[in-house]
Structures are given as structure tokens and as C-alpha cells.
C-alpha positions in Angstrom: 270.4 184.7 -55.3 269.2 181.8 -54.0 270.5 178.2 -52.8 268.4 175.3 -54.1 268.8 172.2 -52.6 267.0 169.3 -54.6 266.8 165.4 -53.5 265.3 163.0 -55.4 265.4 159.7 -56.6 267.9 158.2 -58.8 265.4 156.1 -61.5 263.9 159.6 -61.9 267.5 161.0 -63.1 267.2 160.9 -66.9 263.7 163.0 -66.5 265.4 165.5 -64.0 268.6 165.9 -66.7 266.4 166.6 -69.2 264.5 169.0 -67.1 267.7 170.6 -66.2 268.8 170.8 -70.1 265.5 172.1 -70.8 265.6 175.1 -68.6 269.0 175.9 -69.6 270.2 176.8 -66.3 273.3 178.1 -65.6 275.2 175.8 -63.6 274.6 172.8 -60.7 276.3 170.4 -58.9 275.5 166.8 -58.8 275.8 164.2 -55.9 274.9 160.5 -56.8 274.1 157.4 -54.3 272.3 159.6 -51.2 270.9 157.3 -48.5 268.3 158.6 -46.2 265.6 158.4 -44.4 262.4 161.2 -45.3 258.9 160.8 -46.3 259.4 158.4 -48.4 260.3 156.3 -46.0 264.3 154.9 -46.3 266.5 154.3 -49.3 269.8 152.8 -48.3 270.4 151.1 -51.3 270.2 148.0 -50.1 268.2 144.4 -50.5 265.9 145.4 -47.7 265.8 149.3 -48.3 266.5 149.3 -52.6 267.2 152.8 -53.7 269.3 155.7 -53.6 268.4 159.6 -54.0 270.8 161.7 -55.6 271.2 165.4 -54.7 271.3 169.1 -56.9 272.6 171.9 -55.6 271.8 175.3 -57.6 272.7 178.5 -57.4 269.8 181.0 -58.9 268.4 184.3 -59.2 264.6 184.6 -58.2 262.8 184.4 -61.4 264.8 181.4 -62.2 264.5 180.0 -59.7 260.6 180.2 -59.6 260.6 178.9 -63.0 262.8 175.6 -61.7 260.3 175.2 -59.0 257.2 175.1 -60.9 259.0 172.8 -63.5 259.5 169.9 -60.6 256.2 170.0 -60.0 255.6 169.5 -63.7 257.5 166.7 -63.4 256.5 165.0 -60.5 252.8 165.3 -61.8 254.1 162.9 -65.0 254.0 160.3 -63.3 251.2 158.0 -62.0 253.3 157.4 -58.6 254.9 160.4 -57.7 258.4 160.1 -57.3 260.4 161.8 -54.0 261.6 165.2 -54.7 262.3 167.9 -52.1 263.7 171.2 -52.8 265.0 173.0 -49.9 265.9 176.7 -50.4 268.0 179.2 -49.1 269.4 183.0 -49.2 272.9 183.1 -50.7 275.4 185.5 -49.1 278.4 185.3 -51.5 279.3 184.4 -55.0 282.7 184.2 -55.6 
């Protein structure tokens, strides 16, 4: 199992439900209103830095997680800017 950490930006959210839905994953967490600094430069959701990310965390197996993976790239490649989204991953000791 595998940890998959995903941040990306809130306008993209609706796309990145449906993504989720699509897959039919098992189960994730949500955390809305992120501020940050990254590649993208900042998002502090503010007049002078507008935007906010918003975070996924996922537990998966490998295949599944492969298959996630590939689909944000999918994604990212609809649209003519592409939006920030980072996945991070990382081994899972416990399930419980």
C-alpha cells in the first residue's frame, strides 16, 4: 500500500471529483483552503496572492495507484494552462 499525497488547485476541484468518482476508488480524505508557496509560485488566498490549493490524501494498492497517477496527468493535459497538481507518494506501514 501506498500513501498518495495530491495538492492542487481549488478551481480545478469539480474535474478532480469527477476524476476521483470515475476511478471509483476506495476512499480519501479531503482538505480545502491550502496556502503555500511551490512552483507555481504562492497562493494565499488573498488580493495580492488569489488562490487556494486543496489537498487528497489516499491510501492505495500499486496498480491503483498507477492507474490514479496516469489519470492526473490525463487531466492536467485538458487543459490549455496546466493547472498545479503535485502528487507526493509514500510506503504505508499500517492499516488499521
Amino acid at each position: 500500500m501506498k500513501l498518495a499525497v495530491v495538492i492542487y488547485e481549488a478551481g480545478i476541484d469539480d474535474s478532480m471529483m469527477d476524476l476521483l468518482r470515475r476511478l471509483g476508488l476506495p476512499g480519501w480524505t479531503k482538505l480545502e483552503g491550502a496556502t503555500g508557496f511551490g512552483h507555481k509560485g504562492p497562493r494565499e488566498g488573498s488580493p495580492i496572492w488569489p488562490g487556494t490549493n486543496h489537498v487528497l490524501f489516499l491510501v492505495l494498492d500499486e496498480p491503483t495507484l498507477l492507474a490514479f497517477l496516469d489519470a492526473l496527468e490525463l487531466l492536467k493535459g485538458e487543459y490549455l494552462r496546466p493547472p498545479a497538481v503535485f502528487a507526493f507518494v509514500v510506503p504505508v506501514e499500517a492499516v488499521r
